[in-house]
RODO-58754 format. One record per residue (C-alpha): residue in three letters; residue number from 1; z negated, x negated, y. Coordinates in steps of 0.02 Angstrom, whole numbers, plus 32768, in hexadecimal, padded with zeros to 4 digits. Layout:
residues N
+------+-----+------+------+------+
| code | pos |    w |    u |    v |
+------+-----+------+------+------+
|  Ala | NUM |    Z |    X |    Y |
...
+------+-----+------+------+------+
END
This chain:
residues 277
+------+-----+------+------+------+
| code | pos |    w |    u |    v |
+------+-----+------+------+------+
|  Unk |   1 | 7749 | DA3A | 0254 |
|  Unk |   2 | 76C6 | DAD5 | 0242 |
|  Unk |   3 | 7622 | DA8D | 028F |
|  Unk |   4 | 756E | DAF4 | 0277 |
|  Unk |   5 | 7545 | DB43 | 0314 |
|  Unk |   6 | 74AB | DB46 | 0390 |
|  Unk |   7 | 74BF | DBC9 | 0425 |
|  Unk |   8 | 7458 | DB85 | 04AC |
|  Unk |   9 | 743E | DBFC | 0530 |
|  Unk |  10 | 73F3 | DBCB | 05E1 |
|  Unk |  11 | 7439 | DB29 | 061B |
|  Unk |  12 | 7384 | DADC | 0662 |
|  Unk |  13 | 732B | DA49 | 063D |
|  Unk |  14 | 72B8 | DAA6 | 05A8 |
|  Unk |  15 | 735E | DADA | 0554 |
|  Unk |  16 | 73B3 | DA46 | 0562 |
|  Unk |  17 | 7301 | D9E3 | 051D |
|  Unk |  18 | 7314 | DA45 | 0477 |
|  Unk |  19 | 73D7 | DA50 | 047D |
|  Unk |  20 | 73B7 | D96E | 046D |
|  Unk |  21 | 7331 | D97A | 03ED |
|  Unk |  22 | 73AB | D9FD | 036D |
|  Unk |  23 | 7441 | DA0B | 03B9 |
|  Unk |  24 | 7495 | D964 | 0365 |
|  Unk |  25 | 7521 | D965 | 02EE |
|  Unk |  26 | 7556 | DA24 | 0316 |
|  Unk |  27 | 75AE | DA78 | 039D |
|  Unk |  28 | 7534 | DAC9 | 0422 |
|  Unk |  29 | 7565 | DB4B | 0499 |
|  Unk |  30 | 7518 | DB56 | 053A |
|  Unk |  31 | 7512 | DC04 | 057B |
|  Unk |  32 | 74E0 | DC0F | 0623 |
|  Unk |  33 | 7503 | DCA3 | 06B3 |
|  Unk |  34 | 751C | DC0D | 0739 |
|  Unk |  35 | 75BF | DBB4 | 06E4 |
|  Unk |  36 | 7599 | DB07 | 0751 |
|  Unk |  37 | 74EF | DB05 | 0700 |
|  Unk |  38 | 753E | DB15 | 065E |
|  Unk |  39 | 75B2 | DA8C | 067E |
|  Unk |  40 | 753C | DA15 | 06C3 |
|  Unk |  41 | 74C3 | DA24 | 0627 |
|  Unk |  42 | 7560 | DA0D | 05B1 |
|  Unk |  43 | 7595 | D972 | 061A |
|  Unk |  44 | 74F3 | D916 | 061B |
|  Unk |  45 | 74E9 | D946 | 0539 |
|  Unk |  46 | 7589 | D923 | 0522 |
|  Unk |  47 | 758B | D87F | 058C |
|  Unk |  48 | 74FC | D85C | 0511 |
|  Unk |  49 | 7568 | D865 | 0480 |
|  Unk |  50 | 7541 | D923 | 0443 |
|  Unk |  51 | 75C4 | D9B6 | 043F |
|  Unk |  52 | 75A9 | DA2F | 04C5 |
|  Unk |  53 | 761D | DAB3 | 0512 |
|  Unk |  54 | 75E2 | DB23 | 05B2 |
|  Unk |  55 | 75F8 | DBE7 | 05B2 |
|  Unk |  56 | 75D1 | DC63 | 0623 |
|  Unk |  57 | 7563 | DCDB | 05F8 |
|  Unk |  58 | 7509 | DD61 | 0637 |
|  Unk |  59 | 7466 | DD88 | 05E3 |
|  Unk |  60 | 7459 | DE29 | 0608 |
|  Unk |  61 | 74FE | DE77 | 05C6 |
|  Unk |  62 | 7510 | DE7F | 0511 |
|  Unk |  63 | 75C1 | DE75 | 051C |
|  Unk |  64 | 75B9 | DDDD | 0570 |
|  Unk |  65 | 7541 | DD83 | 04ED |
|  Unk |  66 | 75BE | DDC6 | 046E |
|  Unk |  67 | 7641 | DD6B | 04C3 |
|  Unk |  68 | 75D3 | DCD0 | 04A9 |
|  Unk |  69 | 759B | DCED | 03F0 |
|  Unk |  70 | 7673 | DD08 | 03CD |
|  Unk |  71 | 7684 | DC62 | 043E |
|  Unk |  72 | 7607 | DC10 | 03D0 |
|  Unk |  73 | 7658 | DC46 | 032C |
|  Unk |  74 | 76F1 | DBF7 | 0352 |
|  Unk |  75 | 76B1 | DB4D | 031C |
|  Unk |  76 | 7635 | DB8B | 0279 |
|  Unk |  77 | 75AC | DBF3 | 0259 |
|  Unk |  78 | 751B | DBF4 | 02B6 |
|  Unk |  79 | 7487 | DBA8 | 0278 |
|  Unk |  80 | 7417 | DB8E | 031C |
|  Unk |  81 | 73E2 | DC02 | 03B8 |
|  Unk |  82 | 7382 | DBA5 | 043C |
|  Unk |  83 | 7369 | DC37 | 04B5 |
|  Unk |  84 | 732E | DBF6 | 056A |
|  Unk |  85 | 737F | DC63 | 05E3 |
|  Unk |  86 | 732C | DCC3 | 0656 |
|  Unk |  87 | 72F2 | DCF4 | 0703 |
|  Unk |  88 | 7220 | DCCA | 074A |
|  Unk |  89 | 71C8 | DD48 | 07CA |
|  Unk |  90 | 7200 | DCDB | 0861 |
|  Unk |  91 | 72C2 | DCEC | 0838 |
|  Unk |  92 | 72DF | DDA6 | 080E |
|  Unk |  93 | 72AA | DE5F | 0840 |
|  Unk |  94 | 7253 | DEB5 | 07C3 |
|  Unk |  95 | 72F9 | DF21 | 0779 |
|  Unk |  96 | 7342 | DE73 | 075A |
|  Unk |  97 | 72A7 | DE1D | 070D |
|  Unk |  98 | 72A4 | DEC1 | 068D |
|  Unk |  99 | 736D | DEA2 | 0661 |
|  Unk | 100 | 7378 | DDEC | 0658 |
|  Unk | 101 | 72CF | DDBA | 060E |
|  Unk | 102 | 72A6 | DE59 | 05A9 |
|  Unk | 103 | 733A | DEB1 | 0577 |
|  Unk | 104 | 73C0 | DE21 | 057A |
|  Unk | 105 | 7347 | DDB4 | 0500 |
|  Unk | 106 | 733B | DE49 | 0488 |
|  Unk | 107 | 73E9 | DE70 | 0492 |
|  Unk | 108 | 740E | DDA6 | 0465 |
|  Unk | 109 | 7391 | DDAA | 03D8 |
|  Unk | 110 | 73E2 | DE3E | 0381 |
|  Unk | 111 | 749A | DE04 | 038C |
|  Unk | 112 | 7478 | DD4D | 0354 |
|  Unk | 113 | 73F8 | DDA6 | 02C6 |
|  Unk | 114 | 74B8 | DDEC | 0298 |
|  Unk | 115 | 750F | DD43 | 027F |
|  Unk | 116 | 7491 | DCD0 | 0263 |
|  Unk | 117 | 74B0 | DC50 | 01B5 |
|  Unk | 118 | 743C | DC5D | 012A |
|  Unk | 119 | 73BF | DBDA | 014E |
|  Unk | 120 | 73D1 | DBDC | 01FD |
|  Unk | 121 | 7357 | DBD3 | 027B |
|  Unk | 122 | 733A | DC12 | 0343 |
|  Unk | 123 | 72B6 | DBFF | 03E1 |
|  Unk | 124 | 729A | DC4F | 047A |
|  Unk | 125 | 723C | DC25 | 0507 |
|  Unk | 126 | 71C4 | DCA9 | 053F |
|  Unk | 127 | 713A | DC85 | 05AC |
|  Unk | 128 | 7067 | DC67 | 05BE |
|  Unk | 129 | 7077 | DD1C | 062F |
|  Unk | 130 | 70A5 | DD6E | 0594 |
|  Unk | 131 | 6FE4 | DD4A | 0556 |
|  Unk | 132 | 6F9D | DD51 | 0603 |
|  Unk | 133 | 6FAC | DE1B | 0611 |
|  Unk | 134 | 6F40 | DE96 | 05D9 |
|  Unk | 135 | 6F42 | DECA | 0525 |
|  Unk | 136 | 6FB0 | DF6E | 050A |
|  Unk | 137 | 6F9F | DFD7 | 0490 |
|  Unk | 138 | 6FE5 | DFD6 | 03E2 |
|  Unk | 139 | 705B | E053 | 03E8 |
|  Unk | 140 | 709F | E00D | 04A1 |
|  Unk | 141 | 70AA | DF55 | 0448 |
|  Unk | 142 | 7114 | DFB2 | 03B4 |
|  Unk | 143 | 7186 | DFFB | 0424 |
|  Unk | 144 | 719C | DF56 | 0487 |
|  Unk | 145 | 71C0 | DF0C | 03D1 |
|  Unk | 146 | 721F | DF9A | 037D |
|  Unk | 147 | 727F | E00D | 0418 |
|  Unk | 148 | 7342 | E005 | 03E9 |
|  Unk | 149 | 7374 | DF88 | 0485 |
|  Unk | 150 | 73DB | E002 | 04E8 |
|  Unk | 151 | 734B | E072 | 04E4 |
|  Unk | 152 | 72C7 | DFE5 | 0509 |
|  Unk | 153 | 72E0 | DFF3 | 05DD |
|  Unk | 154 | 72B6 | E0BF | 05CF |
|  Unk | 155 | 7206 | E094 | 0580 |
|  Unk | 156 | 7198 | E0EE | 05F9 |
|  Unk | 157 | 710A | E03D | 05F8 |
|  Unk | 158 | 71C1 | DFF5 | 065E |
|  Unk | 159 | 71E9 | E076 | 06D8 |
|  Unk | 160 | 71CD | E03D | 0795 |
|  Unk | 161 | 714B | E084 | 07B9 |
|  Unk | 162 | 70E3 | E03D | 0721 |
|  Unk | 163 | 710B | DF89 | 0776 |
|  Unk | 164 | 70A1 | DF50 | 07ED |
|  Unk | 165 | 710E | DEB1 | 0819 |
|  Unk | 166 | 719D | DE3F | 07D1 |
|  Unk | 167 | 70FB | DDC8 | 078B |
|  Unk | 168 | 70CA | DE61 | 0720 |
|  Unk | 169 | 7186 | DE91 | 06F3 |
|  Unk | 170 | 7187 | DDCD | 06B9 |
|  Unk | 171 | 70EA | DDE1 | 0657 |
|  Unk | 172 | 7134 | DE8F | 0603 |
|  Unk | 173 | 71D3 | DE3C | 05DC |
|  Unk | 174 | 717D | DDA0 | 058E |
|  Unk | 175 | 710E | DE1A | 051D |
|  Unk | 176 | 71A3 | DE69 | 04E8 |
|  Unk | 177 | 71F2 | DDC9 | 04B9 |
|  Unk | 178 | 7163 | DD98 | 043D |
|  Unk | 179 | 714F | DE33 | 03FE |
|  Unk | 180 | 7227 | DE51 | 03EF |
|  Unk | 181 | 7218 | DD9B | 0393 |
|  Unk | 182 | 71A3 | DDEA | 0312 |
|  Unk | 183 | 71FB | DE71 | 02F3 |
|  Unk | 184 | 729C | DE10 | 02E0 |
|  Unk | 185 | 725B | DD9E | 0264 |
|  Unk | 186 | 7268 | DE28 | 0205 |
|  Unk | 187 | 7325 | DE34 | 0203 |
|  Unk | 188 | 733B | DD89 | 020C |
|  Unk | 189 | 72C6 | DD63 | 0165 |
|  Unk | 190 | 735A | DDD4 | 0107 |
|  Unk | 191 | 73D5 | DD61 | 013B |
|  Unk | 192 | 735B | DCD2 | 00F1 |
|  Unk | 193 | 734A | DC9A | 01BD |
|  Unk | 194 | 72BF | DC83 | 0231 |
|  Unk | 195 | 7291 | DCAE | 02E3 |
|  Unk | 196 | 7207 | DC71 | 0356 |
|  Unk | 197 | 71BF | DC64 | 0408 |
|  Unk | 198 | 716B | DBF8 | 0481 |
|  Unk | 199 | 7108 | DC13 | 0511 |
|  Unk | 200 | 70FB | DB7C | 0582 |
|  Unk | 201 | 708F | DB8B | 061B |
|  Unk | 202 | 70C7 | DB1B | 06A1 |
|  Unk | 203 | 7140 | DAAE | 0678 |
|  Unk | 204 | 7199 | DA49 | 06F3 |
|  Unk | 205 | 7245 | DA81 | 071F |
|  Unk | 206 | 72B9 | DAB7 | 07AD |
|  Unk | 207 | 7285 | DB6C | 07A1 |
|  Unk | 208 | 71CF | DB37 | 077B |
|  Unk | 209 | 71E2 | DAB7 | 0820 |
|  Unk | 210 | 722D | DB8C | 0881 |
|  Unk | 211 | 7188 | DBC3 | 0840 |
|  Unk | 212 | 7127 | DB2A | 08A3 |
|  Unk | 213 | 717B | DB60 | 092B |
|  Unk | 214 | 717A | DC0C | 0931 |
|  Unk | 215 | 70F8 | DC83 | 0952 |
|  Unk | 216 | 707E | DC64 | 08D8 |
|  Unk | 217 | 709B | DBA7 | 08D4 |
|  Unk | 218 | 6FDD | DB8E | 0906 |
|  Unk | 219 | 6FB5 | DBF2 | 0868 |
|  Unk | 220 | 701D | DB9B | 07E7 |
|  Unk | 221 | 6FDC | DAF9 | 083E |
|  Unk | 222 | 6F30 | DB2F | 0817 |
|  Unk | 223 | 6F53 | DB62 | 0762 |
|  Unk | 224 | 6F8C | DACF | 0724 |
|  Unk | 225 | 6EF2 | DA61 | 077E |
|  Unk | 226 | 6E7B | DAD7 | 0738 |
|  Unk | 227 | 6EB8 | DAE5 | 067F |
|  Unk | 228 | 6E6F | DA4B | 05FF |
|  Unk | 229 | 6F1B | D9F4 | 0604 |
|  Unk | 230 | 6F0E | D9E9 | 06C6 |
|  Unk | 231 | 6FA9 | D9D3 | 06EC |
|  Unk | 232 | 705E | DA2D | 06CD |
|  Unk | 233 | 70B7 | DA1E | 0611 |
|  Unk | 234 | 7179 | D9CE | 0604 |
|  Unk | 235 | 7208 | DA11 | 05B5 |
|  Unk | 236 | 7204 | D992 | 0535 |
|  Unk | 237 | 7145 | D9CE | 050A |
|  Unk | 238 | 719C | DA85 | 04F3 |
|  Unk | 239 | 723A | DA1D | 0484 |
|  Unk | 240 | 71A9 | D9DC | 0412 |
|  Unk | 241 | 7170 | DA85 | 03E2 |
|  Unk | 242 | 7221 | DAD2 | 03E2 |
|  Unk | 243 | 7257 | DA43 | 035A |
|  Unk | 244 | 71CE | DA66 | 02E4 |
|  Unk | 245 | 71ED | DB1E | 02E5 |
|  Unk | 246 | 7299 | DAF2 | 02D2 |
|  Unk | 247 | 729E | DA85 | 024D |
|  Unk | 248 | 7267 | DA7E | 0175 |
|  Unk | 249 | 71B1 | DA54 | 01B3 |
|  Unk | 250 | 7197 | DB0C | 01EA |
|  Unk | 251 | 71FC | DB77 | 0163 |
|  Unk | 252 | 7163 | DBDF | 0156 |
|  Unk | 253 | 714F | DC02 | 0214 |
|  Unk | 254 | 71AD | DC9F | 023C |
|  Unk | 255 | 7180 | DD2F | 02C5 |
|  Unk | 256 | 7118 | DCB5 | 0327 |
|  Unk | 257 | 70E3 | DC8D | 03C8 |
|  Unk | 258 | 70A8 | DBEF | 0401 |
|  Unk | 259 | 704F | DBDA | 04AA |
|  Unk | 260 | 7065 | DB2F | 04FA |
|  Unk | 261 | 700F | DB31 | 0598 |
|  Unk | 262 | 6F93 | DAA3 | 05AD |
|  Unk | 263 | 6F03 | DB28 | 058D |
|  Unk | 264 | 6F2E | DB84 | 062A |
|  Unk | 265 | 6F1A | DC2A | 05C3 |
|  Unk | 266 | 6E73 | DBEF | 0578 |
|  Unk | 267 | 6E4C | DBC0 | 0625 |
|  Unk | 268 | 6E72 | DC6D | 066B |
|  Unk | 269 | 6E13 | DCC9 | 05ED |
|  Unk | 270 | 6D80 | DC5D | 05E0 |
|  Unk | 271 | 6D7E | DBD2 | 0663 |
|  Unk | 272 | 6D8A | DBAF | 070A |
|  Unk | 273 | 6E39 | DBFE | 0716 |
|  Unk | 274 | 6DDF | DCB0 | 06F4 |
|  Unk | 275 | 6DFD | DD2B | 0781 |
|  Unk | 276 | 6D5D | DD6A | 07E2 |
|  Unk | 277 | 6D2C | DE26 | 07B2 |
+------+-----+------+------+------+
END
Protein backbone atom coordinates (compact mmCIF):
# COMPACT_ATOMS: atom_id res chain seq x y z
CA UNK A 1 0.00 0.00 0.00
CA UNK A 2 1.53 3.51 -1.40
CA UNK A 3 2.18 5.54 1.86
CA UNK A 4 3.05 9.62 1.63
CA UNK A 5 6.59 10.04 2.28
CA UNK A 6 8.84 12.15 4.75
CA UNK A 7 12.73 11.89 4.00
CA UNK A 8 14.34 12.51 7.23
CA UNK A 9 17.87 13.08 6.88
CA UNK A 10 20.36 13.14 9.98
CA UNK A 11 19.49 10.45 12.39
CA UNK A 12 20.00 12.78 15.81
CA UNK A 13 17.85 13.58 18.48
CA UNK A 14 16.48 17.09 16.66
CA UNK A 15 15.49 14.93 13.61
CA UNK A 16 14.03 12.32 15.27
CA UNK A 17 11.97 15.20 17.68
CA UNK A 18 10.24 16.45 14.43
CA UNK A 19 10.29 12.97 12.62
CA UNK A 20 7.58 12.09 16.19
CA UNK A 21 5.68 15.29 15.96
CA UNK A 22 4.88 14.69 11.68
CA UNK A 23 6.17 11.67 10.88
CA UNK A 24 2.86 9.48 11.90
CA UNK A 25 0.75 7.61 9.52
CA UNK A 26 3.46 7.76 6.52
CA UNK A 27 6.56 6.01 5.75
CA UNK A 28 9.79 8.04 6.86
CA UNK A 29 13.15 7.39 5.58
CA UNK A 30 16.03 7.97 7.60
CA UNK A 31 19.04 8.93 5.63
CA UNK A 32 21.99 8.98 7.51
CA UNK A 33 25.99 8.58 6.32
CA UNK A 34 26.57 6.37 9.66
CA UNK A 35 24.02 3.29 8.79
CA UNK A 36 23.99 2.20 12.80
CA UNK A 37 22.78 5.67 13.53
CA UNK A 38 20.15 5.25 11.06
CA UNK A 39 19.10 2.06 12.44
CA UNK A 40 19.05 2.97 15.96
CA UNK A 41 16.72 6.10 15.29
CA UNK A 42 14.34 3.76 13.15
CA UNK A 43 14.37 1.20 16.05
CA UNK A 44 13.52 3.46 18.89
CA UNK A 45 10.28 5.20 16.09
CA UNK A 46 9.37 2.22 15.01
CA UNK A 47 9.33 0.48 18.50
CA UNK A 48 7.03 3.47 19.11
CA UNK A 49 4.61 2.39 16.66
CA UNK A 50 5.71 4.73 13.51
CA UNK A 51 7.14 3.40 10.08
CA UNK A 52 10.71 3.98 9.75
CA UNK A 53 13.35 2.39 7.46
CA UNK A 54 17.30 3.34 7.78
CA UNK A 55 19.42 4.29 4.59
CA UNK A 56 22.70 5.22 4.11
CA UNK A 57 23.39 8.25 2.83
CA UNK A 58 25.99 10.45 2.19
CA UNK A 59 25.16 14.11 2.19
CA UNK A 60 27.56 15.24 0.21
CA UNK A 61 27.16 13.18 -3.06
CA UNK A 62 24.20 13.90 -5.05
CA UNK A 63 24.12 10.59 -6.35
CA UNK A 64 23.87 9.22 -3.14
CA UNK A 65 20.80 11.48 -1.99
CA UNK A 66 19.29 10.39 -5.29
CA UNK A 67 19.61 6.94 -4.24
CA UNK A 68 17.57 8.00 -1.17
CA UNK A 69 14.85 10.21 -2.88
CA UNK A 70 14.37 6.70 -5.51
CA UNK A 71 14.42 4.65 -2.05
CA UNK A 72 11.80 6.94 -0.76
CA UNK A 73 9.57 6.75 -3.85
CA UNK A 74 9.21 3.23 -3.62
CA UNK A 75 6.50 3.53 -0.97
CA UNK A 76 4.56 7.06 -2.40
CA UNK A 77 5.29 10.41 -3.10
CA UNK A 78 6.98 12.51 -0.96
CA UNK A 79 5.25 15.01 0.91
CA UNK A 80 7.81 15.94 3.84
CA UNK A 81 11.75 16.84 4.02
CA UNK A 82 13.02 17.20 7.52
CA UNK A 83 16.65 18.00 6.67
CA UNK A 84 19.03 17.63 9.90
CA UNK A 85 22.18 16.24 8.68
CA UNK A 86 25.22 17.78 9.04
CA UNK A 87 28.70 18.20 10.44
CA UNK A 88 29.61 21.30 13.61
CA UNK A 89 33.21 23.06 13.66
CA UNK A 90 34.49 20.47 16.27
CA UNK A 91 33.81 17.32 13.93
CA UNK A 92 35.13 18.30 10.44
CA UNK A 93 38.04 20.25 8.55
CA UNK A 94 36.96 23.09 6.81
CA UNK A 95 36.75 21.25 3.00
CA UNK A 96 34.26 18.92 4.73
CA UNK A 97 32.18 21.54 6.67
CA UNK A 98 31.83 23.41 2.96
CA UNK A 99 30.59 19.83 1.27
CA UNK A 100 28.43 18.43 3.85
CA UNK A 101 26.80 21.53 5.40
CA UNK A 102 26.89 23.90 2.37
CA UNK A 103 26.89 22.11 -0.75
CA UNK A 104 25.24 18.71 0.30
CA UNK A 105 22.11 20.80 1.86
CA UNK A 106 21.75 22.70 -1.45
CA UNK A 107 22.18 19.78 -3.47
CA UNK A 108 19.19 17.98 -1.13
CA UNK A 109 16.98 21.02 -1.44
CA UNK A 110 17.09 21.06 -5.24
CA UNK A 111 16.47 17.29 -5.86
CA UNK A 112 13.55 16.95 -3.29
CA UNK A 113 12.28 20.65 -4.89
CA UNK A 114 12.11 17.92 -8.08
CA UNK A 115 9.75 15.34 -6.49
CA UNK A 116 8.13 16.96 -3.91
CA UNK A 117 3.80 16.49 -3.88
CA UNK A 118 1.72 19.41 -4.40
CA UNK A 119 1.00 20.57 -0.96
CA UNK A 120 3.93 19.31 0.52
CA UNK A 121 6.05 20.74 2.92
CA UNK A 122 10.11 20.61 4.12
CA UNK A 123 12.66 21.98 7.07
CA UNK A 124 16.12 22.21 7.55
CA UNK A 125 18.10 22.84 10.36
CA UNK A 126 20.59 25.59 9.92
CA UNK A 127 22.14 27.23 12.71
CA UNK A 128 22.30 30.72 15.18
CA UNK A 129 26.16 31.05 13.36
CA UNK A 130 24.43 31.63 10.22
CA UNK A 131 23.18 35.19 11.86
CA UNK A 132 26.20 35.58 14.03
CA UNK A 133 28.64 36.60 10.95
CA UNK A 134 29.14 39.72 9.47
CA UNK A 135 26.70 41.00 6.95
CA UNK A 136 27.94 40.30 3.23
CA UNK A 137 27.08 42.00 0.61
CA UNK A 138 24.08 41.68 -1.64
CA UNK A 139 25.46 40.38 -4.53
CA UNK A 140 27.72 37.67 -2.29
CA UNK A 141 24.20 36.71 -0.43
CA UNK A 142 22.66 36.24 -4.16
CA UNK A 143 25.23 34.08 -5.22
CA UNK A 144 25.06 32.00 -1.95
CA UNK A 145 21.17 31.85 -2.87
CA UNK A 146 21.23 31.57 -6.67
CA UNK A 147 24.99 29.79 -7.78
CA UNK A 148 23.94 26.48 -9.81
CA UNK A 149 25.14 23.88 -6.85
CA UNK A 150 28.04 22.33 -8.65
CA UNK A 151 29.32 25.71 -9.14
CA UNK A 152 28.52 26.90 -5.50
CA UNK A 153 32.19 25.39 -3.92
CA UNK A 154 34.23 27.62 -6.80
CA UNK A 155 32.60 30.92 -5.35
CA UNK A 156 35.71 32.86 -4.62
CA UNK A 157 33.89 34.20 -0.68
CA UNK A 158 34.63 29.87 -0.21
CA UNK A 159 38.04 29.35 -1.36
CA UNK A 160 40.60 28.45 1.55
CA UNK A 161 42.11 31.07 1.95
CA UNK A 162 38.88 33.27 2.48
CA UNK A 163 38.29 30.87 5.70
CA UNK A 164 39.75 31.72 8.62
CA UNK A 165 38.66 28.43 10.52
CA UNK A 166 36.07 25.48 10.34
CA UNK A 167 33.74 27.96 12.89
CA UNK A 168 33.68 30.48 9.96
CA UNK A 169 33.28 27.67 7.17
CA UNK A 170 30.16 26.62 9.58
CA UNK A 171 28.90 30.12 9.72
CA UNK A 172 29.31 30.44 5.61
CA UNK A 173 27.61 27.22 5.12
CA UNK A 174 24.67 28.13 7.52
CA UNK A 175 24.22 31.57 5.55
CA UNK A 176 24.07 29.73 2.54
CA UNK A 177 21.46 27.46 3.84
CA UNK A 178 18.98 30.38 4.66
CA UNK A 179 19.65 32.15 1.86
CA UNK A 180 19.53 28.56 -0.61
CA UNK A 181 16.01 28.08 1.42
CA UNK A 182 14.83 31.42 -0.01
CA UNK A 183 15.70 30.94 -3.12
CA UNK A 184 14.19 27.49 -3.23
CA UNK A 185 10.92 28.54 -2.10
CA UNK A 186 10.83 29.77 -5.23
CA UNK A 187 10.77 26.48 -7.08
CA UNK A 188 9.01 24.84 -4.57
CA UNK A 189 5.91 27.61 -4.57
CA UNK A 190 5.45 26.25 -8.48
CA UNK A 191 4.94 22.96 -7.29
CA UNK A 192 2.25 24.58 -4.76
CA UNK A 193 5.07 23.38 -1.81
CA UNK A 194 6.87 25.09 0.86
CA UNK A 195 10.37 25.24 2.30
CA UNK A 196 11.75 26.67 5.54
CA UNK A 197 14.65 26.91 8.05
CA UNK A 198 15.56 27.01 11.59
CA UNK A 199 18.35 28.20 13.41
CA UNK A 200 18.60 26.78 16.90
CA UNK A 201 21.41 27.98 19.07
CA UNK A 202 22.38 25.48 21.57
CA UNK A 203 20.40 22.77 21.80
CA UNK A 204 21.27 19.82 23.73
CA UNK A 205 22.45 16.86 21.79
CA UNK A 206 25.30 14.37 21.32
CA UNK A 207 27.14 16.60 18.89
CA UNK A 208 26.11 19.74 20.93
CA UNK A 209 27.44 17.60 24.28
CA UNK A 210 31.32 17.19 21.29
CA UNK A 211 30.99 20.90 21.28
CA UNK A 212 31.05 21.04 25.41
CA UNK A 213 33.84 19.16 25.15
CA UNK A 214 35.83 20.33 22.59
CA UNK A 215 37.79 23.30 22.22
CA UNK A 216 35.53 25.95 22.59
CA UNK A 217 33.36 24.15 25.19
CA UNK A 218 34.10 27.13 27.69
CA UNK A 219 32.58 29.39 25.01
CA UNK A 220 29.38 27.62 24.21
CA UNK A 221 29.12 27.20 28.08
CA UNK A 222 29.22 30.89 28.38
CA UNK A 223 26.73 31.58 25.58
CA UNK A 224 24.03 29.90 26.73
CA UNK A 225 24.46 31.42 30.61
CA UNK A 226 24.70 34.76 29.18
CA UNK A 227 21.70 34.75 26.68
CA UNK A 228 17.94 35.72 28.43
CA UNK A 229 16.91 32.00 28.32
CA UNK A 230 20.06 31.10 30.45
CA UNK A 231 20.30 27.95 29.78
CA UNK A 232 20.61 25.49 26.56
CA UNK A 233 17.21 24.81 24.21
CA UNK A 234 15.95 20.85 23.61
CA UNK A 235 15.23 19.17 20.60
CA UNK A 236 11.70 19.07 21.34
CA UNK A 237 11.83 23.16 21.68
CA UNK A 238 13.36 22.97 17.91
CA UNK A 239 10.23 20.02 17.06
CA UNK A 240 7.73 22.81 18.24
CA UNK A 241 8.84 25.24 15.70
CA UNK A 242 9.53 22.59 12.97
CA UNK A 243 5.64 21.39 13.39
CA UNK A 244 4.17 24.72 12.93
CA UNK A 245 6.17 25.43 9.87
CA UNK A 246 5.21 22.14 8.85
CA UNK A 247 1.79 22.03 9.20
CA UNK A 248 -1.85 24.14 7.72
CA UNK A 249 -1.09 26.79 10.55
CA UNK A 250 1.86 28.23 8.49
CA UNK A 251 0.69 27.88 4.69
CA UNK A 252 1.75 31.42 4.32
CA UNK A 253 5.32 30.98 5.76
CA UNK A 254 7.62 30.13 2.93
CA UNK A 255 11.52 31.19 2.42
CA UNK A 256 11.93 31.68 6.13
CA UNK A 257 14.22 31.49 8.73
CA UNK A 258 13.49 31.15 12.21
CA UNK A 259 16.18 31.68 14.91
CA UNK A 260 15.63 29.68 18.09
CA UNK A 261 18.35 30.39 20.32
CA UNK A 262 17.26 31.51 23.77
CA UNK A 263 18.31 35.18 22.69
CA UNK A 264 21.91 34.21 22.40
CA UNK A 265 22.03 36.25 19.05
CA UNK A 266 20.27 39.25 20.70
CA UNK A 267 22.69 38.70 23.41
CA UNK A 268 25.72 38.81 21.11
CA UNK A 269 24.72 41.85 19.32
CA UNK A 270 23.43 43.82 22.14
CA UNK A 271 24.11 42.19 25.52
CA UNK A 272 26.50 40.81 27.54
CA UNK A 273 27.42 38.15 24.93
CA UNK A 274 28.88 41.17 22.66
CA UNK A 275 32.56 40.71 21.87
CA UNK A 276 35.01 43.48 23.24
CA UNK A 277 36.30 45.92 20.32
Amino acid sequence: MKKDVMILTGAGQIGMAIARRMGYGKKIVIGDKNPDHAKAIAKIMNDAGFDAEAVEMDLSSRASIQSLIEKAQEYGEITMLVNAAGVSPSQAPIEAILKVDLYGTAVLLEEVGKVIKEGGVGVTVSSQSGHRMPALTPEEDEQLACTPTEELLKLDILQPEKIKDTLHAYQMAKRCNEKRVMAESVKWGEKGARINSISPGIIVTPLAIDEFNGPRGDFYKNMFAKCPAGRPGTADEVANVAELLMSEKSIFITGADILIDGGATASYFYGPLKPEA
